[in-house]
TORSE-196564 format. One record per atom (N, C-alpha, C): residue in one letter; x, y, z. Coordinates in steps of 0.02 Angstrom, whole numbers, plus 50000, padded with zeros to 5 digits. Layout:
N
aXYZ
...
END
This chain:
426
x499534861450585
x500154865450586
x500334867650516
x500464873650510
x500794875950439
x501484874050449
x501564870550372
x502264867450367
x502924873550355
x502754878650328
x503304883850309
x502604890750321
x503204895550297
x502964903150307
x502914903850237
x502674906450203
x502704910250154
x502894918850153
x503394920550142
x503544926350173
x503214931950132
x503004930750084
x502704936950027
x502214937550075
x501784931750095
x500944931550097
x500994936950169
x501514934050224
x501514938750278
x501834945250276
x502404946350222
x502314954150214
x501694957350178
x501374956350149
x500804956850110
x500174960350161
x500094953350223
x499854954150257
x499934960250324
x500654960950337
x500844965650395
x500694971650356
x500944974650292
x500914980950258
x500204982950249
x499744977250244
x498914981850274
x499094984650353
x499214983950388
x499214988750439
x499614993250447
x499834993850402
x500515000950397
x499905006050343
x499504998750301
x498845006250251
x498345007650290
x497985003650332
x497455008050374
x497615007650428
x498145013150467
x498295014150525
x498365022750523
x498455025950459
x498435032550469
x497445032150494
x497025029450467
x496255032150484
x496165032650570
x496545026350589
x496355028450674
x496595033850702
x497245035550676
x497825041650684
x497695047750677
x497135049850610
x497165053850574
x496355057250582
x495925053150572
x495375050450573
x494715052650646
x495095045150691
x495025045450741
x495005047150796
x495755050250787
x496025053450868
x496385059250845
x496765060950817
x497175065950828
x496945073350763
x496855071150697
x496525077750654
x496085081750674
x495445076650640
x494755076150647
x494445076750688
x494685073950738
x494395075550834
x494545083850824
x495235084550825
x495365092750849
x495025095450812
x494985094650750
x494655099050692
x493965099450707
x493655094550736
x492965095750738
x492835099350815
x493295098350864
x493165100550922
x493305108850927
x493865110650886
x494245119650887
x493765121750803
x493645119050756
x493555124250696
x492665121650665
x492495114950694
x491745114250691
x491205114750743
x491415114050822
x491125113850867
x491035121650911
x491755122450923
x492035126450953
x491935126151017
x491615120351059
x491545121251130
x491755112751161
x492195113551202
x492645105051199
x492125101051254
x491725105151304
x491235098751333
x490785096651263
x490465100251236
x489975100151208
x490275092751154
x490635096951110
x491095092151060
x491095085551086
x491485083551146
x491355077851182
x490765074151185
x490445076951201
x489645073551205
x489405070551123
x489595074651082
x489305072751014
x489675067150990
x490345068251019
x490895066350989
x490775055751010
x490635056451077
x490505051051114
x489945047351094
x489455049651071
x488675048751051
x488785045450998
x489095046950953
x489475045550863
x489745038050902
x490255039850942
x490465031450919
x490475026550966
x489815029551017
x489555024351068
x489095019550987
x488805023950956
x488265021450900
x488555018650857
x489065018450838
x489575015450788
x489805007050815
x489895010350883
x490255001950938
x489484997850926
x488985001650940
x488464995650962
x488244993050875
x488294996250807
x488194992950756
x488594989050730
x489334988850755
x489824983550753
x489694977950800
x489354977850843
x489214975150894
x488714968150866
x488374970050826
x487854966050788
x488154964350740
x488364967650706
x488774965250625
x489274959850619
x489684961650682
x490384959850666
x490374949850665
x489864947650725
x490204941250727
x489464936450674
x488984939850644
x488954939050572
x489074937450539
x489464943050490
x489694943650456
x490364939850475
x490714938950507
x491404933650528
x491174925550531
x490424923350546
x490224915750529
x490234915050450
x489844920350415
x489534919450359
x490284919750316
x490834922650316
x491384922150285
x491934917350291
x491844911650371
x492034906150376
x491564899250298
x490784902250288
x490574897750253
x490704898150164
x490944903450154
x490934907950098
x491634906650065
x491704909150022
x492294908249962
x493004912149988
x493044915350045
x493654918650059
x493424924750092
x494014928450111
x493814933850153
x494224939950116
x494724940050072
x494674947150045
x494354949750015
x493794946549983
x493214950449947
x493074955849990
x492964952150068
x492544955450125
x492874962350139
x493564960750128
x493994966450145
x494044970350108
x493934968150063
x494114973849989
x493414979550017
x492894975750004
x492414979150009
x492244986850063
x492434980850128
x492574987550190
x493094992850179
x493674989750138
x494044993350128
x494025000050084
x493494999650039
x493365004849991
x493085007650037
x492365006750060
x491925011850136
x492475015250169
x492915013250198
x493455018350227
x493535023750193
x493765021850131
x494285025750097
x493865031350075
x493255028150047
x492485035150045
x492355037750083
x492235036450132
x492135040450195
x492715045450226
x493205041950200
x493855048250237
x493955053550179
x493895050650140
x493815057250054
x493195061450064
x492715058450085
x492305065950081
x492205069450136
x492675068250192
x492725073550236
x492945079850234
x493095080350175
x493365086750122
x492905092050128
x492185088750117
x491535092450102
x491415094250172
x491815093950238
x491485095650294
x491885102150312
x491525108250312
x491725114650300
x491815118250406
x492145120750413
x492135124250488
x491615125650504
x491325125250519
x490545127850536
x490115123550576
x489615124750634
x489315118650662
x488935117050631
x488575119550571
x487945117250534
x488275109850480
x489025109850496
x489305103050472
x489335098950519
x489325099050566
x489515094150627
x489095084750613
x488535087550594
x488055081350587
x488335078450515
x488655079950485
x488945077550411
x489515074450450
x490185078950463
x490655074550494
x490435069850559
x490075069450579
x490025064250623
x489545057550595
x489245056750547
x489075051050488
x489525049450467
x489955053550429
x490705050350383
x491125047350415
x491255048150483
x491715047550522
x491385039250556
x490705040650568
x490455033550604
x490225029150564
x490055030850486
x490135025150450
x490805021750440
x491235026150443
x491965026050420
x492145019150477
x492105023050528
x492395019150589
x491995009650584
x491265009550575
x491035001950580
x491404999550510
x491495002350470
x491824997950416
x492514997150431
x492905002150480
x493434999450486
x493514990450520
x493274992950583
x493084987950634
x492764980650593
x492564983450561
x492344974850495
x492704974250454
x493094979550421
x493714975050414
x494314970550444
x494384970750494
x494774969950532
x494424963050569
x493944961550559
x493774954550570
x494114951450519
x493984949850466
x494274948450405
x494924947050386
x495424954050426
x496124954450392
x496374950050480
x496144950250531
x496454945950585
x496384941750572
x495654937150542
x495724929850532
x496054926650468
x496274932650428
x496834929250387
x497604925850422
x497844929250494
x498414929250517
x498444920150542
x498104916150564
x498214909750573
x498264904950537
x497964906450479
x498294902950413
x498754904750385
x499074909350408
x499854912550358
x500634908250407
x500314909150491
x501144907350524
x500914903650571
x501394898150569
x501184892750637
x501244897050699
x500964892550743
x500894896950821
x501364901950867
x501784897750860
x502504897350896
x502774906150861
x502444910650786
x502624914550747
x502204920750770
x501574918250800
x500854922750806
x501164927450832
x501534928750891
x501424933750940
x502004938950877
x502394936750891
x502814942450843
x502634943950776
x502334941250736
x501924942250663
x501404946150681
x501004946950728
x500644952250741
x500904957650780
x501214956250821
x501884962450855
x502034967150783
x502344963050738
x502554967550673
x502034971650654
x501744967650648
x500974971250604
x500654977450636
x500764976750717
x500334982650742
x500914987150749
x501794986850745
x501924989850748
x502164993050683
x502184989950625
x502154993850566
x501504998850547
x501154996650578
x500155001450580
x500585006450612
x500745007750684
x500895013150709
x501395016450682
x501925013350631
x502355018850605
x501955021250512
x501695018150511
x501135020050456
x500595025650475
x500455026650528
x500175031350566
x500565037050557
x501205038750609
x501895042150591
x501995045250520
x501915040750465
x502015043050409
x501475046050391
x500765046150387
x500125048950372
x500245055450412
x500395054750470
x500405063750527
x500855067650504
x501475064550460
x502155066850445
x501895071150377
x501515067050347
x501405073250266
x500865076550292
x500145074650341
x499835078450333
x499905086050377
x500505085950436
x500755091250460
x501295097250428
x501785092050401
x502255095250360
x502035097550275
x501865094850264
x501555095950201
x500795099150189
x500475100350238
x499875103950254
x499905110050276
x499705106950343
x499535111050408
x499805116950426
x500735115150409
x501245121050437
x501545123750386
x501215120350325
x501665123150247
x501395132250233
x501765136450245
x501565143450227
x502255143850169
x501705145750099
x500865146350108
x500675138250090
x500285136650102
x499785130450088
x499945127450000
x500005120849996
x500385119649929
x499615119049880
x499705118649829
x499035118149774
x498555124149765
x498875130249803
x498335135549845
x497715136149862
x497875131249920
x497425130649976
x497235136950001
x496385137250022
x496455142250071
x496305138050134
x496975143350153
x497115140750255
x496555147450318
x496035150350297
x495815154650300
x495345151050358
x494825155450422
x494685153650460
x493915149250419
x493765151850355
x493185152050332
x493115145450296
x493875141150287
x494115136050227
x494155129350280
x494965133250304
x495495128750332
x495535119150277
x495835122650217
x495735118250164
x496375114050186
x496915115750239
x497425113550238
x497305107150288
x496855109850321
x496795101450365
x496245097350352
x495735100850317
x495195096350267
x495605090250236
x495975092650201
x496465085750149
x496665081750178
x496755081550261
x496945076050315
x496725068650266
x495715069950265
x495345065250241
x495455062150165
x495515065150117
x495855063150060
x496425059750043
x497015062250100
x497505059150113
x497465053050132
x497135052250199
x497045044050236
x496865038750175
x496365042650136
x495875039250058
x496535034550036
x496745040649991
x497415038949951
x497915033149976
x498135036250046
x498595032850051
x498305024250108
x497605022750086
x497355018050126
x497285012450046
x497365016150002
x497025012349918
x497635012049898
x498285013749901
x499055014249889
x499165007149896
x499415006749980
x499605003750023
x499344997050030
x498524996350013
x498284988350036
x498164984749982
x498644987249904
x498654983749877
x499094974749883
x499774976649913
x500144970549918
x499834965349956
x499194965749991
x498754962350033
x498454957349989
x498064961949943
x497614958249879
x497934953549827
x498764956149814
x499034953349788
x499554948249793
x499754948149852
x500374943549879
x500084938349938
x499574940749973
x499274935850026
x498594929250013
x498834926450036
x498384919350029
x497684919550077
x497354918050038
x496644918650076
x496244910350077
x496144906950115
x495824899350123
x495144901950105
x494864897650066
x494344899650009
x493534898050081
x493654896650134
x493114894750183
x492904886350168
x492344887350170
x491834881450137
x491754880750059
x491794886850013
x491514888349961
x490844888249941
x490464891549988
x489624891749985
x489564897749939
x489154895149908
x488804902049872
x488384908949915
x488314914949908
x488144921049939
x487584918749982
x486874915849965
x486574917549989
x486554907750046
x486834902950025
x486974895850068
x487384898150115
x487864902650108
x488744905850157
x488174908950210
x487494913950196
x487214915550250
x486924911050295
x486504907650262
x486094902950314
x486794900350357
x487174895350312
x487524891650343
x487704895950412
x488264901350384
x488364905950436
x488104908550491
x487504908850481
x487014910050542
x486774902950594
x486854901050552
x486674893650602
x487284890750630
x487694892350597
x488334889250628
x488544895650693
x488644901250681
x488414906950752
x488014904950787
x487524904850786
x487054901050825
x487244895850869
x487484889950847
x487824883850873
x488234886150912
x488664890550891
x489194892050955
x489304896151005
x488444899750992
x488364905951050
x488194900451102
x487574896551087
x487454889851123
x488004887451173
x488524883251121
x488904879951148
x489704884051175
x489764890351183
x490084893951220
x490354892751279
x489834892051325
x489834889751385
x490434884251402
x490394878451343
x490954873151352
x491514873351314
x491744881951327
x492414885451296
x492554889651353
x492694888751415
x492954891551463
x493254895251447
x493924894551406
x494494898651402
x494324903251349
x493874903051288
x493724905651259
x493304911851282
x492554911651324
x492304915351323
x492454920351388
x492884917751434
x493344921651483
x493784926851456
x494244924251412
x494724929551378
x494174934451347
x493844931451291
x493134937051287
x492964942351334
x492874939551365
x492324943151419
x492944947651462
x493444946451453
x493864949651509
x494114956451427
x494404952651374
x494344958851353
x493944962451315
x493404961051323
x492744965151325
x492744972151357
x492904970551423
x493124976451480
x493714979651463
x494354976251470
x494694982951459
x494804984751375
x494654980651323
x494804986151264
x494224991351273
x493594990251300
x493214997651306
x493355001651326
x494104999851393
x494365005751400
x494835008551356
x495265005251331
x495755006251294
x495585008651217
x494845008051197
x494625009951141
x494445019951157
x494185018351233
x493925026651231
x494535031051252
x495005027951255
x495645030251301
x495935033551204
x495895028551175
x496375030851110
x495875035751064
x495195034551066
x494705038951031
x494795047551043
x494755047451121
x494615052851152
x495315056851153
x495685055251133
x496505055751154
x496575064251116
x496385065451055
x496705071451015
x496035075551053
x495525072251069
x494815078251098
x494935081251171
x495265075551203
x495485078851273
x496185083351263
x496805083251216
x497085088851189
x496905093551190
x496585092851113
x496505099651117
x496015103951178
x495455099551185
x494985102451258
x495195104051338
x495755101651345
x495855101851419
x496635105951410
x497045104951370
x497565107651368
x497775112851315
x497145113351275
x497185119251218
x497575118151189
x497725113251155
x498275111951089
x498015112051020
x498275117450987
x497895119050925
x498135111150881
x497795110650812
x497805106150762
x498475103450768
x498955108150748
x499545106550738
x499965103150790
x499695105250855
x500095103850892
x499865095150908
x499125096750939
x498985086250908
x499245083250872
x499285083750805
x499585080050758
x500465080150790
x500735083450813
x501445081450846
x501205079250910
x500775079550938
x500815074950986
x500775067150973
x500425067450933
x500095061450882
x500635057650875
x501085060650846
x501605056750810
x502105055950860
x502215057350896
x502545056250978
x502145048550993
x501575050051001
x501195043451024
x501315037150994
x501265038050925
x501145033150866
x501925030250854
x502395035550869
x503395030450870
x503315027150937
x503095030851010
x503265027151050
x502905018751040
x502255019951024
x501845012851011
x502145007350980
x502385010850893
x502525007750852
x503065002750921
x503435006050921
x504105001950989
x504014998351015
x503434999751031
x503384995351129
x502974987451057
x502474989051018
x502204983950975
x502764980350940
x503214983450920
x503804977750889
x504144975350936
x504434977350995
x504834977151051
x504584970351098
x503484971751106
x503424966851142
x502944959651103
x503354960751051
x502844954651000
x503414949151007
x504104949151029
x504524943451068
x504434942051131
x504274947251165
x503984945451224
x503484939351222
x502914942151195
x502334937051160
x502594930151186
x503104930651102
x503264924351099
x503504921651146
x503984922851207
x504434921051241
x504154920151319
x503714926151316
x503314924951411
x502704921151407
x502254922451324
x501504920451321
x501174928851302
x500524926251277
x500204931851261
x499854934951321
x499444930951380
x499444935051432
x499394938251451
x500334936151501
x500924940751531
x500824948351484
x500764946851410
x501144953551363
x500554957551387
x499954954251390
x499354959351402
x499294963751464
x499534959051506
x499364961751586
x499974967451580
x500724964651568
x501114970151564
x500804976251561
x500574975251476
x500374983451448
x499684985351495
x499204983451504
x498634984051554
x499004988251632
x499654985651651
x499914990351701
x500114995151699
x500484995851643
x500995000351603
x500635009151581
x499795004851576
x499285011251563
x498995014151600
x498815007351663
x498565011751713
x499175015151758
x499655014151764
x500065017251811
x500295023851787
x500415026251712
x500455031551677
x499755035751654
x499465032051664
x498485035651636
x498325039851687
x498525037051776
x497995039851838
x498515047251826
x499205048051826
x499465054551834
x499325060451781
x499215055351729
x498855061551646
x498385063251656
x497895062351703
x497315065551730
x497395071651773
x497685071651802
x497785076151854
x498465081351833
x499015080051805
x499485086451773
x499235093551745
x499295097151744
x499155104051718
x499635105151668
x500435100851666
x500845105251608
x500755100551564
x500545104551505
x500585102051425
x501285097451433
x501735098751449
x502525097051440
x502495090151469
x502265089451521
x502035084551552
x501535077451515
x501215081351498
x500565078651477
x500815073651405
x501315077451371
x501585075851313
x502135070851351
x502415070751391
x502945065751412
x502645058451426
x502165061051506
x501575054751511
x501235049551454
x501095055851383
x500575051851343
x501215048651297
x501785048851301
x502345046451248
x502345039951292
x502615039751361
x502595031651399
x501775028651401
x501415032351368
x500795026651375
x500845024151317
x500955028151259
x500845024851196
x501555018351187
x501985015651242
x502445011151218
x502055003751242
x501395004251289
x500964999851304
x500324999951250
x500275002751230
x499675001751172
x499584997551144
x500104996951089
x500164991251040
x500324984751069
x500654983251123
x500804977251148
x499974971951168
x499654976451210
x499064973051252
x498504974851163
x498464977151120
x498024973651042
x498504969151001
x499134968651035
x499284963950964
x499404957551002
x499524957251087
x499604951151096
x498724949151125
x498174951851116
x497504948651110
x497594947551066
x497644949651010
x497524945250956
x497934939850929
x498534939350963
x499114933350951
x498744928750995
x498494930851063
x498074925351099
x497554919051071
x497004924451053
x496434923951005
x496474921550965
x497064921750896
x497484915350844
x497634909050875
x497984908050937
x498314902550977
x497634897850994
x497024900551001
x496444897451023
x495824896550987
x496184895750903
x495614899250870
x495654890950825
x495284885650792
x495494882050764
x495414884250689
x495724882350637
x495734883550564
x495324884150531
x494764881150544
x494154882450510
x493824885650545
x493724891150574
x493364891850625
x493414901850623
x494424902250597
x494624908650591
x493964914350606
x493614915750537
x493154920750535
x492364920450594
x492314914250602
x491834914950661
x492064917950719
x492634917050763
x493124915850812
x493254926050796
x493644927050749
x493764932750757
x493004936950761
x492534936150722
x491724937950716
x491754941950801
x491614935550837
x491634934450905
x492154938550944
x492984938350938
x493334944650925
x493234950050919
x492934952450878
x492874958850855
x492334961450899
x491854955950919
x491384956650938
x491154958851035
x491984953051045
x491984955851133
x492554962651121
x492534964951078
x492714972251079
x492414977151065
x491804977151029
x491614981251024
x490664979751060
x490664974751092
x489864974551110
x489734978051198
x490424980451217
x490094986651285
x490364992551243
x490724993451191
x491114998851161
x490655004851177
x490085007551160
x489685010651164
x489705013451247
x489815007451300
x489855009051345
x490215018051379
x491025013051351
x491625018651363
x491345027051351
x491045027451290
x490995033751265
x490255037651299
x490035032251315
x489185036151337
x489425037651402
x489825034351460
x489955035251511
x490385042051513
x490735042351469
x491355049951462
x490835054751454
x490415052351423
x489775058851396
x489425059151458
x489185054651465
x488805058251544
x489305061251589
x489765058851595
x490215061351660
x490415070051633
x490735069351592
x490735075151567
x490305083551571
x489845078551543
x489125084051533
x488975087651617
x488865079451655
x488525082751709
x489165085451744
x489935085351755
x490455087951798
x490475095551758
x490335095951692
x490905100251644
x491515100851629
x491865095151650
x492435092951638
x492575087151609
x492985088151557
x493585081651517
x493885077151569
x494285083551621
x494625076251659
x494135072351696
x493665074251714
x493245067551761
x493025064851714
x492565064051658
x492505060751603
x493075054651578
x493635056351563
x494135053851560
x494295051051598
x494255052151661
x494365047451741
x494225039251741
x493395038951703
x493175033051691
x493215028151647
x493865030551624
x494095024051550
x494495019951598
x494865021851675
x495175017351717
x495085011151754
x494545012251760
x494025005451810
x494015000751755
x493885003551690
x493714996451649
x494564992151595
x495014997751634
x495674993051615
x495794987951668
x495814989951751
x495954986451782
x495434981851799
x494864982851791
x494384977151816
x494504970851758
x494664973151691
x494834969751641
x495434964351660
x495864968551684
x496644965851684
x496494960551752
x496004961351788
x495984957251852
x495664952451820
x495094952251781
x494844944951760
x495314941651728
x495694944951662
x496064941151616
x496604936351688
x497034940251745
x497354937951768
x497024932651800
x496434932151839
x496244925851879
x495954921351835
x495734921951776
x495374916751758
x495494912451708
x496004918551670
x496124914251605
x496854909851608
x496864905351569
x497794901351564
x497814903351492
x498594905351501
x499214906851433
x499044900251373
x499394901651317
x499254894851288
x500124898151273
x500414891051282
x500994890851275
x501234893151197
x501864900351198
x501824901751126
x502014895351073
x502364889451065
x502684886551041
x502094882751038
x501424879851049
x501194873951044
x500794875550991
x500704869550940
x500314868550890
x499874864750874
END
């Protein structure tokens, strides 16, 4: 049990997800998607397919990496090195998306930058979760990560806020940009921006948060060890019921919930013709309602169990997801996707308040490894399935249809199989 909080170390800690939460925002779903689907692709099945291909291939190299690299940093001297490290790959990768010009003869450039970008995110984030159980006793988890994912989503908000207002819709274009069909220099800087303001922001991380030094193995002892100690517990899995159930259950639905948030600015602009600008306000519609429902249900957490918070949001998506398929009004579409995004943040921040509750202290970076790992090892799934469906219907919405089966088949295992761990016990 941690005897006190240290409050620097956990603001320190929550304000990294307020710095890399514009890349999923900006990055991921709502710029860069449109930008590559309306001013690099120009054709939204097609875009899809490439688009899906990129980070089915991205999920399955995280897939291998992640619970790795999460043993070998349980044996090793600490884990913000690890972070620092991924953390620069981001910030490179979203800066030279600058160099990716309108044109399809760029498409194969932005879709490298973007899928290196993305596995280094995803490895960081092994790293910066298994810092969260050494910072707040149990009884703290669900709402200390509630904060965190919902300060990410208003950190999001703020990244869409300069790069729309201060970009996109600034006539004329500030620094003189050309906003020209031949440039479009104004939403290029999306990527520079995320850079900047991802190297700003994750400083108070490096500097105010406490990191448990692991084992203190040296580089190349932290591997072996690491690998053998993975090893041991792929083995002995089996006699972690509760462990590899919650796994395995959200295995299934974050694949949906991963292609549901990926695809989100590509089915925009593709199915409902919403130019750049208008994504990025949809975006930011999405990213306040989230931020909400993630601060709103990180007491829940605490108060019902982590769970309950999951299944909630798991309903909350499918009962608002089946009608966003089928609407025709934009107006609509924008109302629907505002009540999905107040379930978002709830069902990732209370897995991972779960996943802390069941994780023992020494163990953090393997445990999350494994984490990271039943999230992203069908990931590949979600997106290859949208791509086939797609391709062979010619349609987004049936493509999109099939991110549903794998929330609720998800939400049915987590419900029958797994037990709550009481928030208060330590």
């Amino acid at each position: 049990m941690i005897a006190s909080i240290d409050r620097k170390s956990v603001a320190g800690w929550c304000i990294y997800d307020w710095a890399n939460s514009p890349f999923p925002a900006i990055v991921l779903t709502f710029v860069i998607p449109a930008y590559f689907v309306e001013a690099v692709m120009g054709n939204a099945a097609q875009a899809t397919t490439w688009w899906a291909i990129m980070t089915g291939t991205a999920a399955f190299a995280i897939t291998v990496l992640s619970p790795i690299l999460g043993a070998i940093a349980d044996q090793g001297r600490g884990r913000k090195i690890w972070l620092a490290v991924f953390t620069t790959i981001i910030a490179l990768g979203s800066a030279c998306l600058w160099f990716v010009l309108p044109a399809a003869g760029y498409a194969i450039l932005l879709l490298i930058l973007v899928g290196v970008s993305v596995v280094a995110f995803e490895l960081s984030m092994v790293f910066y979760n298994a810092l969260l159980p050494g910072l707040v006793p149990r009884a703290w988890v669900g709402r200390v990560s509630g904060w965190a994912w919902g300060l990410g989503y208003f950190g999001g908000v703020g990244g869409l806020l300069i790069v729309l207002f201060g970009f996109v819709l600034a006539d004329p274009p500030p620094f003189g940009m050309d906003a020209g069909d031949g440039a479009l220099e104004h939403v290029r800087i999306a990527g520079p921006i995320v850079a900047l303001w991802l190297l700003m922001f994750c400083l108070p991380l490096f500097v105010w948060t406490h990191d448990s030094r692991g084992r203190g193995l040296s580089p190349c002892p932290a591997v072996r060890a690491g690998l053998a100690e993975l090893r041991m517990t792929l083995m002995t899995l089996r006699t972690h019921p509760q462990l590899w159930r919650f796994l395995l259950a959200r295995m299934i639905f974050t694949d949906g919930l991963n292609t549901l948030f990926v695809f989100g600015g590509v089915f925009a602009a593709g199915t409902f013709g919403m130019p750049v600008a208008e994504v990025i306000m949809f975006g930011l519609v999405l990213n306040v309602t989230a931020g909400v429902g993630a601060f709103a249900f990180g007491w829940v957490d605490d108060w019902l169990g982590a769970k309950q918070t999951i299944l909630l949001g798991l309903c909350g998506l499918v009962l608002l997801g089946l009608p966003l398929l089928l609407i025709e009004s934009k107006l609509v579409f924008v109302i629907l996707g505002a009540g999905l995004g107040v379930f978002f943040g709830p069902v990732q921040a209370a897995s991972r308040s779960l996943m802390a509750r069941i994780t023992p202290p020494d163990a953090t970076g393997e445990r999350f490894g494994l984490y990271a790992l039943s999230g992203r090892a069908t990931a590949f799934v979600g997106p290859w399935v949208v791509a086939a469906i797609t391709t062979a219907t010619g349609s987004q919405r049936w493509g999109m249809a099939s991110v549903l089966p794998f929330l609720v088949v998800g939400g049915l295992l987590l419900w029958l199989t797994v037990h709550d761990v009481p928030p208060g016990s330590d």
